[in-house]
C-alpha atoms as a printed R data frame, in Angstrom:
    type eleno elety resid chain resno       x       y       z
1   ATOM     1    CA   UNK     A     1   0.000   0.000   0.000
2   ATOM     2    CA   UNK     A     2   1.284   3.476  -0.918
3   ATOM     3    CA   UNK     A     3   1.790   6.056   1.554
4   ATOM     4    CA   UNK     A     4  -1.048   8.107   0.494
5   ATOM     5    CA   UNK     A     5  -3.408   4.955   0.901
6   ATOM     6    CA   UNK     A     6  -1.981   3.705   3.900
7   ATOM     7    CA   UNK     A     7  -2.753   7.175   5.786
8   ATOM     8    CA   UNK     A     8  -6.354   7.189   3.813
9   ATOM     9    CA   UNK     A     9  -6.760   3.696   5.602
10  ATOM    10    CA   UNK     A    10  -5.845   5.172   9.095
11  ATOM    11    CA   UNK     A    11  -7.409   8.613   8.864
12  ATOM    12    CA   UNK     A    12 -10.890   6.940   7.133
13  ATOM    13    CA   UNK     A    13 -11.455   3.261   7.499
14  ATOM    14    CA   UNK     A    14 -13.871   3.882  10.444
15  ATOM    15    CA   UNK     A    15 -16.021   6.067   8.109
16  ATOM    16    CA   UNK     A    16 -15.944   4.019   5.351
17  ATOM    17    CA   UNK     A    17 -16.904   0.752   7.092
18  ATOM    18    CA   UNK     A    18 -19.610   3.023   8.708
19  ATOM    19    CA   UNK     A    19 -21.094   3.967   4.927
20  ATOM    20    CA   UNK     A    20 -20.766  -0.064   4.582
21  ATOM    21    CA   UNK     A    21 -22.279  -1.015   7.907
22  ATOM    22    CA   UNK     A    22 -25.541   1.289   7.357
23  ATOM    23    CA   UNK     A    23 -26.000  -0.618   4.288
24  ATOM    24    CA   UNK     A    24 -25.240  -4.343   4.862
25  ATOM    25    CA   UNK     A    25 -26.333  -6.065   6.661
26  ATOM    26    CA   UNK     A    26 -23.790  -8.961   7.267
27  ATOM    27    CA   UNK     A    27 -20.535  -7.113   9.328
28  ATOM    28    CA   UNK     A    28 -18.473  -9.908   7.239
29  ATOM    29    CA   UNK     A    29 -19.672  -8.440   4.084
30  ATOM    30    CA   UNK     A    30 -19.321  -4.784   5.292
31  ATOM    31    CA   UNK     A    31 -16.000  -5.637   6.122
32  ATOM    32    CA   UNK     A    32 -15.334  -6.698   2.361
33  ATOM    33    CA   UNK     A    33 -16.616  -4.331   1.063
34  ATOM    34    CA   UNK     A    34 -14.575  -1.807   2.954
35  ATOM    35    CA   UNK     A    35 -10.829  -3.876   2.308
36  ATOM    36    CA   UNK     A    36 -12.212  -3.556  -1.827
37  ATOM    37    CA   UNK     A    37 -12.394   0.580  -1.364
38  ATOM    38    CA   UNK     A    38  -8.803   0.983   0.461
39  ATOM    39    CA   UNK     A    39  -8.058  -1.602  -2.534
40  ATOM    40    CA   UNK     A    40  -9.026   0.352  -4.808
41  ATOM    41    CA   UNK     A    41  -7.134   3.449  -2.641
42  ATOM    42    CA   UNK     A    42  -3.908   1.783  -3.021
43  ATOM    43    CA   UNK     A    43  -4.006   1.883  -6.428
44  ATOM    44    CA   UNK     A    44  -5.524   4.738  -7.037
45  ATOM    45    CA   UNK     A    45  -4.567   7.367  -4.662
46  ATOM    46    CA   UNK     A    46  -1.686   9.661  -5.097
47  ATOM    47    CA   UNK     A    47   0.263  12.344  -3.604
48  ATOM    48    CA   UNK     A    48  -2.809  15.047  -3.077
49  ATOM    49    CA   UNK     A    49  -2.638  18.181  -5.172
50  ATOM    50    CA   UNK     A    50  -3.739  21.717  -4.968
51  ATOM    51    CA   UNK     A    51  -7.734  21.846  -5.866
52  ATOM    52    CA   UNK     A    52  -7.926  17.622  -5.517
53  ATOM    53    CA   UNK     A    53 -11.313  16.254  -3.865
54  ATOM    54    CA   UNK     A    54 -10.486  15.730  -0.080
55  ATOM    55    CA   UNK     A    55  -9.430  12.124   0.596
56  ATOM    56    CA   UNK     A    56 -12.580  10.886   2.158
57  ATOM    57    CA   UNK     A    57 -14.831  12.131  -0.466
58  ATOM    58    CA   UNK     A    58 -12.629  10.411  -3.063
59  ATOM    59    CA   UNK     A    59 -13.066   7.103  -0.784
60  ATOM    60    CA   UNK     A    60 -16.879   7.550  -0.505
61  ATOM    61    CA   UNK     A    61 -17.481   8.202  -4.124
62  ATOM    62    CA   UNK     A    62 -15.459   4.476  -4.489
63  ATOM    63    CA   UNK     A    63 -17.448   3.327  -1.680
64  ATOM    64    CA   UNK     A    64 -20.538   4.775  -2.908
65  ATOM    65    CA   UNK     A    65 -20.085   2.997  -6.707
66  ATOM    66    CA   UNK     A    66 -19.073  -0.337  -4.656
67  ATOM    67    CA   UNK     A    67 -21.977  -0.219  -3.003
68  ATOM    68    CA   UNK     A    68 -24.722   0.282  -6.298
69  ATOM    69    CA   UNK     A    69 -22.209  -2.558  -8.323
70  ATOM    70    CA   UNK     A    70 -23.218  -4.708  -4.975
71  ATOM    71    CA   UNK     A    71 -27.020  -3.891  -5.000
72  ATOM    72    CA   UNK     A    72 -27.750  -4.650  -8.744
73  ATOM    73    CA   UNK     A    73 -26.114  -7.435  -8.314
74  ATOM    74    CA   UNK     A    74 -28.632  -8.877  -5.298
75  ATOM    75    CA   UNK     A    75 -31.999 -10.377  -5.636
76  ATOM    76    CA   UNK     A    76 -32.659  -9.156  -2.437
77  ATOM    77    CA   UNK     A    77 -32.079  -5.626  -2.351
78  ATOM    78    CA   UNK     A    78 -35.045  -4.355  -4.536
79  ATOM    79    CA   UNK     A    79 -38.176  -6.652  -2.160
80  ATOM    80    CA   UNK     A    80 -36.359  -5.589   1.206
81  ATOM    81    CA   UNK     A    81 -36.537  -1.706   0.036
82  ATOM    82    CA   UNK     A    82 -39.988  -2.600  -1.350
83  ATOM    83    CA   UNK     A    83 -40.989  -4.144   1.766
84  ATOM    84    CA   UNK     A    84 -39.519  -1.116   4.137
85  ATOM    85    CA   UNK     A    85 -41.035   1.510   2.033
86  ATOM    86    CA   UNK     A    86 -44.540   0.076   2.124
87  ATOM    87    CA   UNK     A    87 -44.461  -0.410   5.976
88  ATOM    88    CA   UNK     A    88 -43.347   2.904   6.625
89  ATOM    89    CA   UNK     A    89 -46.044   4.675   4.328
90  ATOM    90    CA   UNK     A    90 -48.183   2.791   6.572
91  ATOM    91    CA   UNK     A    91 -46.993   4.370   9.208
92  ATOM    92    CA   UNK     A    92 -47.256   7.844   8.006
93  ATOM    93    CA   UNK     A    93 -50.425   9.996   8.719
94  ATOM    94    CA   UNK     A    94 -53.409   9.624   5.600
95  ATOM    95    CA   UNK     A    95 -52.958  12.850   4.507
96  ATOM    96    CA   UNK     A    96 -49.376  12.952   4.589
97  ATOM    97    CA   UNK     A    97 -49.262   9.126   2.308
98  ATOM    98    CA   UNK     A    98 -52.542  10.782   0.264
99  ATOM    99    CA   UNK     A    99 -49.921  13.464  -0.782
100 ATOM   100    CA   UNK     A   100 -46.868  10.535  -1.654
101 ATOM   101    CA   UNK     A   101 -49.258   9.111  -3.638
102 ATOM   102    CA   UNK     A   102 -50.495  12.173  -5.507
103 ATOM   103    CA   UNK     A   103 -47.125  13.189  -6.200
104 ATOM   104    CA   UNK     A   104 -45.207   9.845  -6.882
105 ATOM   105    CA   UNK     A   105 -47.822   7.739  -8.328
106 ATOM   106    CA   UNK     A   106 -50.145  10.145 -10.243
107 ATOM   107    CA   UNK     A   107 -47.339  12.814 -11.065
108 ATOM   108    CA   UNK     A   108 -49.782  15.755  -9.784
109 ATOM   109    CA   UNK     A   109 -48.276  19.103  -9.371
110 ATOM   110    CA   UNK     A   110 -48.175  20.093  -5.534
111 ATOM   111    CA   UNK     A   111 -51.043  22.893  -6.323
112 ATOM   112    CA   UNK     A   112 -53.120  20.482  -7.709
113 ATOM   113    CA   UNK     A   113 -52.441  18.226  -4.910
114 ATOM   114    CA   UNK     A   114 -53.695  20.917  -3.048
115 ATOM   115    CA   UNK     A   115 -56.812  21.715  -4.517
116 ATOM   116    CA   UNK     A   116 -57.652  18.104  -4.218
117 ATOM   117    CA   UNK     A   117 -57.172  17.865  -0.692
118 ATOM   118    CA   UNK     A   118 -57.654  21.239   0.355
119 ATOM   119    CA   UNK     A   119 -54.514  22.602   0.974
120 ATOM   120    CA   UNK     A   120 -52.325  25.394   0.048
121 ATOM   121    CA   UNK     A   121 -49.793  24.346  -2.559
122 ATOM   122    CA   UNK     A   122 -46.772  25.476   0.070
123 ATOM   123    CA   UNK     A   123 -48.513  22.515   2.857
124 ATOM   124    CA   UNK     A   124 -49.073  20.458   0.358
125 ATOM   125    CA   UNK     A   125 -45.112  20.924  -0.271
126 ATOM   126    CA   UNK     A   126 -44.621  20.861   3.531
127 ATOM   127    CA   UNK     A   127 -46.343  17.308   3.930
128 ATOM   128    CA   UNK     A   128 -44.299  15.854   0.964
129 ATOM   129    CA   UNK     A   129 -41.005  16.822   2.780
130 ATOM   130    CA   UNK     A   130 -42.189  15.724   5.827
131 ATOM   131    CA   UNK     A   131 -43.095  12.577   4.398
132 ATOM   132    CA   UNK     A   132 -40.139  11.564   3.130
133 ATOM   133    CA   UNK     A   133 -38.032  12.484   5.662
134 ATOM   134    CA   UNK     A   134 -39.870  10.220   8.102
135 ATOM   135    CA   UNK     A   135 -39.516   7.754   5.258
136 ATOM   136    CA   UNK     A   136 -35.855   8.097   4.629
137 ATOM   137    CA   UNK     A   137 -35.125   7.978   8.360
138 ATOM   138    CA   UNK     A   138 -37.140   4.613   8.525
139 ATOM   139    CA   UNK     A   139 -34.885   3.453   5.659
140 ATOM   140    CA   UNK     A   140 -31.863   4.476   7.529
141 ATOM   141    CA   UNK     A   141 -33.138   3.071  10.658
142 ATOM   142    CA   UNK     A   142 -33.059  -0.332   9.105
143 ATOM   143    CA   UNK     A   143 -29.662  -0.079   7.418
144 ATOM   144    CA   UNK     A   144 -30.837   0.978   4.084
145 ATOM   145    CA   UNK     A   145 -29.606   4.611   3.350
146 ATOM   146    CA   UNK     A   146 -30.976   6.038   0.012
């Protein structure tokens, strides 16, 4: 490993197996995972220049590209997110999964979300963030960042 890499590994593994850990569920595979990005640091990294991306976010963009190769590549992924999704818009008041829906499924604009369920366009906005912040905290919650 090259200098560069080797400090990479010291300064960022925790971080990196972090992104992994979120994500995987199997620490083996997480661990992996992690070895492939400073892998991929060894050869890759070099002696940092003026204006070069910081280290990390050079790691995380590996990590990051790792991690999609890995998903497309499993069976499971797409049912498990599937799954998650569903039981958390179940979870979510009726108005605030009425507006998902409106948005997502039927492609309405957020004013004439708003007209349909009586709201302003700016809380039918409001509702929509909400929503899928509670939603991408659920996903996070179970190890599955977006």
């Amino acid at each position: 490993m090259n200098g560069v890499a080797e400090g990479a590994f010291r300064r960022h593994y925790r971080h990196v197996h972090g992104f992994f850990r979120r994500r995987v569920r199997d620490p083996h595979r997480a661990e992996e995972l992690t070895q492939d990005v400073f892998t991929a640091a060894a050869a890759g990294l070099r002696e940092p220049r003026h204006g070069d991306p910081p280290v990390l976010a050079w790691l995380y963009s590996v990590a990051r590209r790792r991690f999609v190769d890995v998903t497309r590549s499993s069976p499971d992924y797409g049912p498990i997110v599937a799954r998650v999704l569903q039981e958390g818009l179940a979870q979510l008041p009726r108005g605030h999964t009425h507006v998902v829906v409106l948005k997502l499924l039927r492609g309405m604009t957020f004013a004439e979300i708003g007209q349909q369920v009586g709201l302003t366009e700016a809380a039918a906005k409001m509702r929509f963030k909400r929503a899928l912040e509670s939603l991408r905290a659920d996903l996070v919650e179970r190890g599955i960042e977006p």
